[in-house]
Structure formats: C-alpha cells, structure tokens
N, C-alpha and C positions, 0 to 999 in steps of 0.2 A: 455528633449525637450518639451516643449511646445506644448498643441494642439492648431490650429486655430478655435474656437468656431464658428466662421463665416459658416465657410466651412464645418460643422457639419451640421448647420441649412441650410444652399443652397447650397447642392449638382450638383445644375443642371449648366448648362451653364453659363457665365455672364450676356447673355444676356436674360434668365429666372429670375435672381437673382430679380430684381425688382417687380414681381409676386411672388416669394419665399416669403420677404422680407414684401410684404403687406398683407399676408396671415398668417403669423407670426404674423404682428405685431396690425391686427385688427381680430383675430381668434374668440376671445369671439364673437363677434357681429356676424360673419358669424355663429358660434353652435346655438347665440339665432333664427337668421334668417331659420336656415335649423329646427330647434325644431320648432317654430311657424308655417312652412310652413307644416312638416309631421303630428302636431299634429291638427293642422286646415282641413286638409284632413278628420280624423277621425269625427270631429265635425260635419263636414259640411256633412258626410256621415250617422252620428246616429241623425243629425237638423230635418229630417221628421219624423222619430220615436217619435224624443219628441214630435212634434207639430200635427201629426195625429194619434196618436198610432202605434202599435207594429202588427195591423193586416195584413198588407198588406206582412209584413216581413214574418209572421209567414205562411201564406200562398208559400210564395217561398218559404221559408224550406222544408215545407210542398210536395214542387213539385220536390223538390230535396233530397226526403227521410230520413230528417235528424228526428229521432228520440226524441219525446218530444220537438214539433217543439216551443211551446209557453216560455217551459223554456226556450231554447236556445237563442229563440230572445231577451227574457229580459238577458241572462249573455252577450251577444255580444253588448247591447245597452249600458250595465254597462260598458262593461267593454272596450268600443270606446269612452264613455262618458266621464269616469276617467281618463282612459292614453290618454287621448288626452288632455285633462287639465291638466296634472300631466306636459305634456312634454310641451305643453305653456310655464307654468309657471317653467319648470325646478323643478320640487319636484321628490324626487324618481326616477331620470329621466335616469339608467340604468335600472332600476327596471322594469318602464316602458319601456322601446323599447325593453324589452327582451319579457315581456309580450304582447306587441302587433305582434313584429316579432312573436312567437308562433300563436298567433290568426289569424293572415295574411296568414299562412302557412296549418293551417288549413281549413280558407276561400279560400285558391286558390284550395286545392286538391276538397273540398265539391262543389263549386261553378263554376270554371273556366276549366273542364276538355273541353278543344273546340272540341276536335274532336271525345266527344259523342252527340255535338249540328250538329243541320241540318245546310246543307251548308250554307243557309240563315244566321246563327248565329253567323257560326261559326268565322268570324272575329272579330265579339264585342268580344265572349269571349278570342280570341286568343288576341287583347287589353287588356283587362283586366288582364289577364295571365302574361302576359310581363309588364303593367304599376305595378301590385301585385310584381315582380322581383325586380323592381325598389327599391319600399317603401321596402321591404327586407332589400336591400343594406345602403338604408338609416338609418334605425332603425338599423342595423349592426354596423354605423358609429355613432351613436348618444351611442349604448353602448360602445363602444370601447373610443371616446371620452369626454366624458360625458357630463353634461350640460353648460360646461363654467363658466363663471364669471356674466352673467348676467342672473341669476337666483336663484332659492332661493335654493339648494341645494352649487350654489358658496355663497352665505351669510352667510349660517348655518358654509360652510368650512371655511371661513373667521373669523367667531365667536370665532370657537373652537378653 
C-alpha cells in the first residue's frame, strides 16, 4: 500500500493545508529570516560595546557580582559578536545557537532574576526574563533546524 506523502507533510485540516503547504514550500527563506532577525538582536545588543567601550558593561557586572567583571565583558562581546555573525550569515549555525542558547541562560539567571529588583524594576526585568525565554526558544529552533538553504553552511552542504 502506498503512503500519501501529501498527508505526511499536512497533517492539519484542508483548510490549514495552504499555510502547511507555503511553509514547506518557502522554508529556506523563513530559517534565513528567523537567523537574521535572532542573530541581529545579538548585534545590535554588543553595537555599543563596540563603539563606546566595554566600561559601562563592565560596571553592571560589576553591580551584579559577577566575578573578573572586565574579562567577562570582553568573552560576552566576543562571543554576541561572532555568533551573531556566524547565524546572519549561517556559518556554524547549530554551533552557534547552542552557544549563544548557553550564554542567554546564563545571562537570564546572572542578570534578570526580577524579584531580587525593587518594585520599581521589577517589571523591566520580569521583560527581559520572558523576552530572554523567547530568544531560547528560538536558538532552540535554529539548532534543531539548522541554517537552511540560504546560507553558507547550505553551500558548503551543497558542495560536498
């Protein structure tokens, strides 16, 4: 007996199939879109570091008891700097969203605990908390997936 391949790929309703159907069929574009969008996050979060320095960072560590606060700031600039260009550009791009999921997880427990902030605060960081669950999710979905077709880890695969 024959399987229906159809009905493999669109499980849901008929009238879902059409959403199935274009999700299938333009996926690459959506992994390059969700990769640009998580890893421009990181950018646009490590753009002041580049352009004023690492002091102001270093002092928040600093207020948040992190230990050997001036190295830290320089591995977390490195290393928001790289895997956010790694997942742009799709290089190494399970590699990266495993290492930045790591990083993220460690930035939520060090930085986002809200309810040692005064009340006054405490909804920014309970924001931050919840939008950090987020980008989780998504670096989740970027290693699980990988980078697609429109990226240089899809050319390399395409090569070999």
């Amino acid at each position: 007996m024959a399987v229906d391949t159809h009905e493999l790929i669109t499980p849901s309703p008929k009238q879902f199939a059409g959403a199935d159907n274009l999700a299938i069929r333009t996926g690459d574009a959506w992994a390059f879109i969700g990769r640009v969008l998580l890893g421009s996050l990181f950018l646009m979060n490590v753009w002041p570091r580049l352009t004023n320095g690492v002091g102001g960072f270093v002092r928040y560590l600093t207020s948040l008891g992190v230990p050997a606060p001036e190295f830290f700031a320089w591995l977390s600039t490195a290393i928001e700097l790289l895997a956010g260009i790694a997942l742009v550009v799709g290089v190494a791009t399970r590699y990266s969203a495993l290492l930045l999921l790591l990083y993220v997880i460690v930035a939520t427990v060090i930085a986002h605990r809200y309810w040692e902030y005064p009340a006054a605060g405490q909804a920014a960081q309970y924001n931050n908390l919840i939008k950090n669950l987020a980008v989780m999710g998504g670096l989740v979905l970027v290693y699980v997936t990988g980078a697609g077709r429109f990226s240089i880890d899809g050319w390399l695969r395409k090569r070999g």
